[in-house]
GULUM-606283 format. One line per 4 residues: number of its first residue (from 1); their letters; for each residue x, y, z of N, C-alpha, C. Coordinates in steps of 0.02 Angstrom, whole numbers. Each point is the difference from the previous one (the first is absolute). Example, Ala and Ser with C-alpha at 12.3 -4.5 7.8 and 13.67 -1.06 7.14 Angstrom:
2
1> AS> 660,-284,390,-45,59,0,45,60,0 | -18,53,-36,42,59,3,-39,55,37;
***
This chain:
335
1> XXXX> -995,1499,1150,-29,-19,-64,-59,45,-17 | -42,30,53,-50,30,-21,22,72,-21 | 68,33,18,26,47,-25,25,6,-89 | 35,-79,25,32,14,-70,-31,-31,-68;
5> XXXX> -69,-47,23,-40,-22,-62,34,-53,-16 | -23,-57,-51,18,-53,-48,49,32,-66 | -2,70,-9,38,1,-57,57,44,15 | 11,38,55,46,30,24,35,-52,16;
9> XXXX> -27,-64,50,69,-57,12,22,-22,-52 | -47,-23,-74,43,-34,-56,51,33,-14 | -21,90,-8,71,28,-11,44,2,13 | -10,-24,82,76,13,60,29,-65,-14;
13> XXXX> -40,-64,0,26,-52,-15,32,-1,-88 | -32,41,-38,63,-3,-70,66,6,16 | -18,66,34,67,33,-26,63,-53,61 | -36,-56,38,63,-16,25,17,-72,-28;
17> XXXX> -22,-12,-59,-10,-70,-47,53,5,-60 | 57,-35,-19,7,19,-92,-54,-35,-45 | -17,40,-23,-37,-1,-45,-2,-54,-62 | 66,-35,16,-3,-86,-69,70,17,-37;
21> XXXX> 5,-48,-25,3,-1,-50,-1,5,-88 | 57,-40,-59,-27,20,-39,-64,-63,-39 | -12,-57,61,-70,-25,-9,-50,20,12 | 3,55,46,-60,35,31,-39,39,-71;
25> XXXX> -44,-3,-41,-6,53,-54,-60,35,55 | -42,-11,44,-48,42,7,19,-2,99 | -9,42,29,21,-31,90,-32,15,21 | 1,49,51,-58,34,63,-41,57,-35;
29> XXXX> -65,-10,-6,-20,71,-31,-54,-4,-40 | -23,-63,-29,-60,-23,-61,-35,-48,37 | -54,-22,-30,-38,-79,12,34,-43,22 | 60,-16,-25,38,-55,5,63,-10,-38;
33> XXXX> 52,-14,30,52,-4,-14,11,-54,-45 | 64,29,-63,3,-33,-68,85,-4,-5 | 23,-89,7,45,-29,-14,23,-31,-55 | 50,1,-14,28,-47,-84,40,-34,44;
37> XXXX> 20,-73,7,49,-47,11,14,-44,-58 | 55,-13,16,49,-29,-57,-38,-63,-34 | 22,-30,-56,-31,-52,-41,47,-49,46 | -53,-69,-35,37,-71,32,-5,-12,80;
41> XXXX> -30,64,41,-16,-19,65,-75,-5,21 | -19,-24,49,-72,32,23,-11,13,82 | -45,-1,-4,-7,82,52,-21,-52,61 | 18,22,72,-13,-37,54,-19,53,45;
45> XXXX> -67,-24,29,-44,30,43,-8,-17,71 | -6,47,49,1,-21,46,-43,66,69 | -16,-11,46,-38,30,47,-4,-13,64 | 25,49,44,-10,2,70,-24,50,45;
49> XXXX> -53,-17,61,-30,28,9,21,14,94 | -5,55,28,31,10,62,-30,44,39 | -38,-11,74,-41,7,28,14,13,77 | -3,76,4,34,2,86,-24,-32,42;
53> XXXX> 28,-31,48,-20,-38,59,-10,-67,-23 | 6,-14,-61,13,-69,-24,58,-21,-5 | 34,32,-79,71,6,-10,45,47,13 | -14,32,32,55,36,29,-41,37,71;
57> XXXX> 59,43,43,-35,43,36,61,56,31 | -40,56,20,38,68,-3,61,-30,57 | -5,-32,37,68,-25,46,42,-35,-14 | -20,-46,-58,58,-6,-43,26,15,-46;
61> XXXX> 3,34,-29,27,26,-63,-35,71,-22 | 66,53,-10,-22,75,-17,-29,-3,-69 | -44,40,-9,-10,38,-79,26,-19,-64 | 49,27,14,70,-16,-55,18,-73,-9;
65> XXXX> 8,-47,56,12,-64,-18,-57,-53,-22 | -71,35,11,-53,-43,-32,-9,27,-40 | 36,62,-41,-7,-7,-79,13,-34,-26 | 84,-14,30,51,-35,-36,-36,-67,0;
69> XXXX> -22,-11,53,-19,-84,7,-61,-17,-24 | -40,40,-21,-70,2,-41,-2,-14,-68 | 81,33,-47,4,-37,-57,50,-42,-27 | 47,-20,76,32,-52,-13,-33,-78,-1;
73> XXXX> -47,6,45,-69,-73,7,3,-31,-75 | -7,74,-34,-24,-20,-74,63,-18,-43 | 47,64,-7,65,-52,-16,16,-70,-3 | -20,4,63,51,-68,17,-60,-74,-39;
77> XXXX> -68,17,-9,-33,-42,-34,28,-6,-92 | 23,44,-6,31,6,-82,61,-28,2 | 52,23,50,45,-69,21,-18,-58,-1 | -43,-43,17,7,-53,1,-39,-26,-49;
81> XXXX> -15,39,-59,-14,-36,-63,83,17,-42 | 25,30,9,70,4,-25,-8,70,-44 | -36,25,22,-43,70,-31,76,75,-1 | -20,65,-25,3,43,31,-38,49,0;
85> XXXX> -17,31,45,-41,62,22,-2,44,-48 | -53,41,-27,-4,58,-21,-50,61,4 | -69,-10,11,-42,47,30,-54,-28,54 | -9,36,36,-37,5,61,-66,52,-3;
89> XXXX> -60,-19,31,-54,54,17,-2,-18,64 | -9,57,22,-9,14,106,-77,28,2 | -45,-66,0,-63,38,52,0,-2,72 | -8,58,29,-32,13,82,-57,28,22;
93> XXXX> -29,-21,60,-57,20,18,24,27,77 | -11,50,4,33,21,23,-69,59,79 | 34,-6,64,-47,37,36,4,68,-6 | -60,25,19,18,96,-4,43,10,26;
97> XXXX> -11,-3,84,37,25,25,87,-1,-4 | 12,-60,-53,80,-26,-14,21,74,-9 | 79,14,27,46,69,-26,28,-33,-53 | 3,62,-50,29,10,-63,61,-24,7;
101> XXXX> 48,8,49,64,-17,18,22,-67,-6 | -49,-44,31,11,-62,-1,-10,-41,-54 | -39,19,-56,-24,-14,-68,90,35,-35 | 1,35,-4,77,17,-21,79,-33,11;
105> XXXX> -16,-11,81,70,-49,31,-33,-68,-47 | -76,-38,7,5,-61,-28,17,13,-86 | 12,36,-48,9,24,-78,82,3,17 | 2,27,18,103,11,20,2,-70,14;
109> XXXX> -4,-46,41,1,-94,-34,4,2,-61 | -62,-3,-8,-25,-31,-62,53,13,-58 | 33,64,-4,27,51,-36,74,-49,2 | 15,-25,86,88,-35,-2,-5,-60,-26;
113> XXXX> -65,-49,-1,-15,-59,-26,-1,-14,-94 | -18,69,-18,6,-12,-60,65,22,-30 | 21,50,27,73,2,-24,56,-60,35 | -24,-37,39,36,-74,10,-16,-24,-58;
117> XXXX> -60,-20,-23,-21,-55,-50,-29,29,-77 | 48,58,-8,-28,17,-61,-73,6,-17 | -16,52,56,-102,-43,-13,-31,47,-2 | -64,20,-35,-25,62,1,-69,7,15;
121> XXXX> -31,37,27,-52,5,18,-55,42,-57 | -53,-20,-15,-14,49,-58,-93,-7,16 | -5,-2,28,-89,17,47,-1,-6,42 | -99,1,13,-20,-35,65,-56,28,10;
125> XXXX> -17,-2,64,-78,24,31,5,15,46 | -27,54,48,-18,38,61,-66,-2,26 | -38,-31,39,-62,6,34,30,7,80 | -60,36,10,-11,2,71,-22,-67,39;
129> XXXX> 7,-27,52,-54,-40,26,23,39,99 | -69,-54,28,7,16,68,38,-66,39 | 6,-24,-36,43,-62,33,77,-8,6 | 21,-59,-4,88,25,4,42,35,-61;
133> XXXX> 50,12,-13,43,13,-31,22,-80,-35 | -3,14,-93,-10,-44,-41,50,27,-49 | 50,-55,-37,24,-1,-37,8,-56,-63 | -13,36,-55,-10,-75,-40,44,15,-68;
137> XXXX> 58,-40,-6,43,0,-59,-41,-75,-61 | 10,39,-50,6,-32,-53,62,-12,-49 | 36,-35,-4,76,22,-32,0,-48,-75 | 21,16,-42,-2,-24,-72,78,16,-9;
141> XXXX> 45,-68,-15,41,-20,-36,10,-33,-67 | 63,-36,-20,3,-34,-59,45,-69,20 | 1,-40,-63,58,-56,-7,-5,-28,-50 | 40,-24,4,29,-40,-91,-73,-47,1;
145> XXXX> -29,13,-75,-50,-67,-20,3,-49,23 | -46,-34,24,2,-69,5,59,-18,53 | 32,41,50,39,-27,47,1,20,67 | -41,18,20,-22,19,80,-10,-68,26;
149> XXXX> 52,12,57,0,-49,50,-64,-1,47 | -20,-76,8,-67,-19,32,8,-14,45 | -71,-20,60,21,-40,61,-36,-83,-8 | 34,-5,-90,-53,-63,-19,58,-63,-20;
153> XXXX> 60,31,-7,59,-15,-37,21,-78,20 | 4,3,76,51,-36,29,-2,-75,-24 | 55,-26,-1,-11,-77,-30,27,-60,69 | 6,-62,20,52,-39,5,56,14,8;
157> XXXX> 45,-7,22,50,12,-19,44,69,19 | -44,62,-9,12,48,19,48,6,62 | 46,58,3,-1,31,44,-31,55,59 | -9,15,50,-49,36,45,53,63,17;
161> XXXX> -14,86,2,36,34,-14,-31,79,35 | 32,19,31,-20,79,28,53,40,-7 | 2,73,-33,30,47,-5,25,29,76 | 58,34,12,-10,51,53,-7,-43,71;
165> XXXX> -17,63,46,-19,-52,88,-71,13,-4 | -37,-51,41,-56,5,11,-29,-10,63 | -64,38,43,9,20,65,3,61,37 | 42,52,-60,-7,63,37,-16,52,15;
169> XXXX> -68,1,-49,-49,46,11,-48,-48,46 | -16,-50,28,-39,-26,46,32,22,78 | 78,-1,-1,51,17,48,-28,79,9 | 12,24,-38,-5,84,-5,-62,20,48;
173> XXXX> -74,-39,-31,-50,14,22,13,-12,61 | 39,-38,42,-13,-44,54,40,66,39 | 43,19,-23,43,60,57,-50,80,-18 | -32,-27,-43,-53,86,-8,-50,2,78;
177> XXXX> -29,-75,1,-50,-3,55,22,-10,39 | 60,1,31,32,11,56,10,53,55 | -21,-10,58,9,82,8,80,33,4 | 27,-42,10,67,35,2,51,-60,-41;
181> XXXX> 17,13,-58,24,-46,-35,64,-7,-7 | 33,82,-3,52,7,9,49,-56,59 | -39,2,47,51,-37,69,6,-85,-31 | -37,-31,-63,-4,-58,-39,38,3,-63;
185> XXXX> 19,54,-25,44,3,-62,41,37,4 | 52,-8,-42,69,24,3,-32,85,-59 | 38,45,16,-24,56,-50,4,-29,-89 | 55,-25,-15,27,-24,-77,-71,-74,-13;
189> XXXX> -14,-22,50,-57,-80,-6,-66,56,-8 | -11,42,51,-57,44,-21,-10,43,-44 | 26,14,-41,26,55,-61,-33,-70,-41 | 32,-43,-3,2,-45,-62,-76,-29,4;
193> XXXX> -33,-41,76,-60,-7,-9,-70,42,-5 | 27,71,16,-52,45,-14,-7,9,-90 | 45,-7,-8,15,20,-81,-46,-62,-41 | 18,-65,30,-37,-62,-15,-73,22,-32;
197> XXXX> -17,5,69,-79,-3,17,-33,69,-47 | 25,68,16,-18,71,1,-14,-4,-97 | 89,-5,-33,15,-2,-59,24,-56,-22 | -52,-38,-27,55,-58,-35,1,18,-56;
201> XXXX> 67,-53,-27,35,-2,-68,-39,-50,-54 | -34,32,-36,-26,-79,-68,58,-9,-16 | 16,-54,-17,57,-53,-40,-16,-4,-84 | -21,71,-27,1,4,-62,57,-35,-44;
205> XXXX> 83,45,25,67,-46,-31,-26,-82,12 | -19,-26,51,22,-69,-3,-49,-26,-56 | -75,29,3,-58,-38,-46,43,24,-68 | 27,36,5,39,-7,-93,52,-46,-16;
209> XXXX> 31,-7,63,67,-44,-16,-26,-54,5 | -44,-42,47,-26,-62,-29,-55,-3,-79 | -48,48,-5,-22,0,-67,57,-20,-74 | 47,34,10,48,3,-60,41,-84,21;
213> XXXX> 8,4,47,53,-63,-3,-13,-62,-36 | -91,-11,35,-20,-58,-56,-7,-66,68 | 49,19,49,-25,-70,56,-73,26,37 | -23,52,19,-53,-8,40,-54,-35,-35;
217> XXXX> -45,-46,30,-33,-55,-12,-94,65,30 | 17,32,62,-57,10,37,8,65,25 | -43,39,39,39,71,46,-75,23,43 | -1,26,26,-32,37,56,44,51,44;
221> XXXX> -43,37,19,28,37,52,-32,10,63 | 41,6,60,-8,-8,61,-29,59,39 | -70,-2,-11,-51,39,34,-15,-4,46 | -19,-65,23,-33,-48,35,35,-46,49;
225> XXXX> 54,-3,3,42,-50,14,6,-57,-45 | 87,-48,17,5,-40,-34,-38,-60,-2 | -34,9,66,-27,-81,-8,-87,25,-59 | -13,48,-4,-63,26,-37,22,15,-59;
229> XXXX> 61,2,-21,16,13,-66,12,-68,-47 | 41,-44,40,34,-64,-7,-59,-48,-25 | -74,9,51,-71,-43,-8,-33,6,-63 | 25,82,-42,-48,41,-36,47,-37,-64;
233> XXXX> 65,9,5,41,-45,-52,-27,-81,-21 | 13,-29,71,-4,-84,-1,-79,7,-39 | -69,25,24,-58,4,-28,-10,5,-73 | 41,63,-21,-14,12,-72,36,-30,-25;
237> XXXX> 53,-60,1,40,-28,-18,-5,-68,-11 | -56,-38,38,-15,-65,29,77,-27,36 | 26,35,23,50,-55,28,13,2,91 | 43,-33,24,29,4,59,39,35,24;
241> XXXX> 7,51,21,93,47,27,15,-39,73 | 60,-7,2,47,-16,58,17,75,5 | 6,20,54,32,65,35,28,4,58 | 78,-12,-1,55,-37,46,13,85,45;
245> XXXX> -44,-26,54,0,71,54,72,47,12 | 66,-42,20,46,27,-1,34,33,-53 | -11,-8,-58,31,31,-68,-42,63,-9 | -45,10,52,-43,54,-25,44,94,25;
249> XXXX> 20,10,-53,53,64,20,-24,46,30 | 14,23,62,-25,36,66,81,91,27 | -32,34,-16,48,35,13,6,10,54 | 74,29,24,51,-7,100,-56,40,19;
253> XXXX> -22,47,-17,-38,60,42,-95,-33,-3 | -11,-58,-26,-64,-15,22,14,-61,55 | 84,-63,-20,0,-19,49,0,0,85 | 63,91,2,7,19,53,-68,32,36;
257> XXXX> -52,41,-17,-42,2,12,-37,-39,19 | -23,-52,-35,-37,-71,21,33,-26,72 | 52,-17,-21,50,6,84,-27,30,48 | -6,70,6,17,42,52,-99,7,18;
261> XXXX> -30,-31,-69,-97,-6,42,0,-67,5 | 24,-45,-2,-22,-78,37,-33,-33,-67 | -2,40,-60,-43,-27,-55,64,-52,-57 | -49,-17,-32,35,-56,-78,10,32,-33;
265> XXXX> 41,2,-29,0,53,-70,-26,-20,-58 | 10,-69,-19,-30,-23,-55,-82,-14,-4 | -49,22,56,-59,0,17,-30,72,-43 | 62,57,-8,-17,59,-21,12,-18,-73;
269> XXXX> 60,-30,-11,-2,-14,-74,-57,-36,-38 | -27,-26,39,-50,-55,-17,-63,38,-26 | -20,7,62,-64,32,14,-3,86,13 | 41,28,-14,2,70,40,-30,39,-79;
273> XXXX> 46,-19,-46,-17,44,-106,21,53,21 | -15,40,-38,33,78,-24,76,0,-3 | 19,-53,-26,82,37,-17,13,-11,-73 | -41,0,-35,-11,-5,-89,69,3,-27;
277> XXXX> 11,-60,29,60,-48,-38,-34,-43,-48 | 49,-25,-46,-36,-47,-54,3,-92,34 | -50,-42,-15,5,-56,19,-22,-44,-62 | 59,-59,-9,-24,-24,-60,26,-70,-12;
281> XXXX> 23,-37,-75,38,-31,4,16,-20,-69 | 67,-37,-22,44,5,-31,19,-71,-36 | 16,-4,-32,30,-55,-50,71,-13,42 | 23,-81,26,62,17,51,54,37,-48;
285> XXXX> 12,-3,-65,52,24,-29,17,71,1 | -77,27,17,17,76,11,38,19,70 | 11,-48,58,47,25,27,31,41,22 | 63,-34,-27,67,12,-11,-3,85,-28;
289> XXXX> -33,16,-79,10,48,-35,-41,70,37 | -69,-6,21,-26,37,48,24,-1,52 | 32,-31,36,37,21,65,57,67,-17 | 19,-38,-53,72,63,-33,-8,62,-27;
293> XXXX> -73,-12,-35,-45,68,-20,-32,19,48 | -23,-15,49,-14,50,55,38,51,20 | 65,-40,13,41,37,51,33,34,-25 | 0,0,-73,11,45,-53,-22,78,13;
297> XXXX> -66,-14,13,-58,34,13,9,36,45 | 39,-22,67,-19,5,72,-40,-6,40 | -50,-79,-50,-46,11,27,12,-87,24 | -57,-61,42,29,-40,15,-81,-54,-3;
301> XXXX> 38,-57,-17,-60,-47,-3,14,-72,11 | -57,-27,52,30,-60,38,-48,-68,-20 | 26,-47,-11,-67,-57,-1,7,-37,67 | -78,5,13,-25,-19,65,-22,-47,-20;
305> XXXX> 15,-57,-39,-83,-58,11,7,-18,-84 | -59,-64,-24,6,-22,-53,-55,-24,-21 | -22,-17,-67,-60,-19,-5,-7,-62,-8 | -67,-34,21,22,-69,27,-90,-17,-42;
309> XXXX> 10,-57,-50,-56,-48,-27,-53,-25,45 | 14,-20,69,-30,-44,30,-56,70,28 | -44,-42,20,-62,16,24,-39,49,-34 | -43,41,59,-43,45,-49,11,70,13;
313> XXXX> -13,31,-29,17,66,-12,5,36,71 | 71,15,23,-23,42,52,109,20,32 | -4,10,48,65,-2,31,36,-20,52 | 52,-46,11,39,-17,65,55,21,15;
317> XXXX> 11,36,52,13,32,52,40,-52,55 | 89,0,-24,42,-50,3,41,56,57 | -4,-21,70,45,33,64,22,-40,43 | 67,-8,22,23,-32,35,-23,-72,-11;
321> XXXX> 26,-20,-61,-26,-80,-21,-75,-16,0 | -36,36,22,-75,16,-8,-29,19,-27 | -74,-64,-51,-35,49,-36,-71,1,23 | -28,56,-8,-52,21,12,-39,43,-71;
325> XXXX> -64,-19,9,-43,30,-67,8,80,39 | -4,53,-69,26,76,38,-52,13,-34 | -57,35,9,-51,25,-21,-16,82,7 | -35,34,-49,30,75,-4,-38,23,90;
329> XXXX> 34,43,12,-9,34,64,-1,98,-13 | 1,9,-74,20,80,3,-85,40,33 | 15,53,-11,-68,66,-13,-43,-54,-41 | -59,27,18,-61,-36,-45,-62,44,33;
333> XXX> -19,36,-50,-54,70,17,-69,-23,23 | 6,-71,-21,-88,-23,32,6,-60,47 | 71,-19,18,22,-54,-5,-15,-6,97;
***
């Protein structure tokens, strides 16, 4: 960095960015970048912030995949308002001594993330500091007026609902800190939970296909785990969730794993987060028709649980004919 300066990297980092769209009217290059989005929607904001040796660290995950995973965090928060993605600013603070190289492999992410999600990057900021390696996305989307899905929604009545498997970026992490992980996973189970953890997928398709359908009642997404997402619902919602442990959809390669370390699997689903699946819930009539539009999709969505009048705001945690109050257990930075 001390070779190549603050404005020699913006350059290296342009030229490996597209440059927008035809919303983009102003991008990398002025004060600040200048967007037109369509009438009848409004604009959804969002920010995440990522801190070596906190959220991530060089033994788990290369360069390249904490790009990717630096502005999928944010994605996947525009997912679960039923949003879609459209520009991003990348500030870093970044050490001297960091190689240019590794600032490049993390932009080559960044670069496959937005051509996944149609998403463009159009600023940001560069400081030095002496402390760790810092990354902080700001991402600005859109959605139809007046119809972004809340985590305030849920009624009575409801259905209780998760996109996708959940679990296997907590799995993933678990064979990263391993010293030899391989002799615990099958090559095809480790492919799939490195991918979990390293690169996850936002569930952009699904936050649209429930937005449009008209049954989702509520939505969140699974940062945190389900039992921290599920609390953050029942809270802003005033109501009760039932969350029937076995319905909770667990993929073969987090069960077999869990197997082969002596662990639960649904402990990772719970409490483990990072697999930014959507968690939510549904009018029962939506069903039937979202089950069929998923898989439409290829994509898949299960109801775990229901919303229940009685008591006070919070969630039960229904296993083996057993209930127990499930109280959040995820990450908590002061906690």
């Amino acid at each position: 960095m001390r070779e190549i300066g603050e404005f020699g990297l913006i350059d290296a980092i342009t030229g490996l960015l597209d440059q927008g769209d035809d919303s983009v009217v102003v991008g990398i290059g002025d004060d600040a970048a200048v967007t037109a989005y369509s009438k009848g929607s409004q604009v959804v904001t969002t920010t995440d912030m990522l801190v070596e040796g906190v959220h991530f660290r060089r033994d788990t995950i290369s360069d390249r995949s904490l790009g990717y995973k630096s502005l999928a965090v944010s994605i996947s928060d525009i997912a679960a308002m039923g949003g879609i993605p459209k520009h991003a600013v990348i500030s870093l603070a970044i050490p001297v001594e960091m190689e240019v190289e590794r600032l490049q492999d993390l932009y080559a992410g960044v670069a496959d993330v937005c051509r996944d999600y149609q998403t463009h990057v159009v600023g940001g900021d560069i400081v030095k500091t002496s402390g760790p390696f810092v990354i902080s996305v700001t991402l600005i989307g859109e959605v139809e007026a007046g119809r972004a899905l809340l985590r305030s929604g849920a009624r009575p009545g409801d259905l209780l609902f998760v996109t996708g498997t959940v679990g296997g970026s907590a799995a993933g992490l678990d064979c990263l800190l391993q010293a030899e992980p391989r002799v615990e996973a099958a090559e095809e189970d480790l492919r799939h939970l490195l991918q979990a953890h390293q690169e996850p997928r936002p569930q952009v398709s699904a936050g649209r296909l429930l937005l449009e359908s008209g049954f989702c009642t509520s939505l969140n997404d699974v940062s945190d785990g389900l039992a921290s997402e599920c609390n953050e619902i029942a809270e802003k919602s005033g109501v009760r969730l039932v969350l029937e442990g076995e319905s909770v959809p667990l993929h073969e390669s987090v069960r077999r794993y869990a197997a082969s370390r002596g662990q639960d699997p649904l402990e990772w689903a719970l409490f483990g987060g990072e697999d930014y699946q959507l968690v939510g819930t549904m009018k029962p009539e939506g069903v039937a028709p979202l089950t069929a539009l998923f898989a439409k999709n290829a994509l898949s969505i299960t109801v775990i649980g229901r919303v229940d009048e009685a008591g006070t705001p919070g969630v039960t945690l229904v296993r083996n004919a057993q209930k127990q109050e499930l109280k959040p257990r995820g990450f908590n930075h002061f906690g």
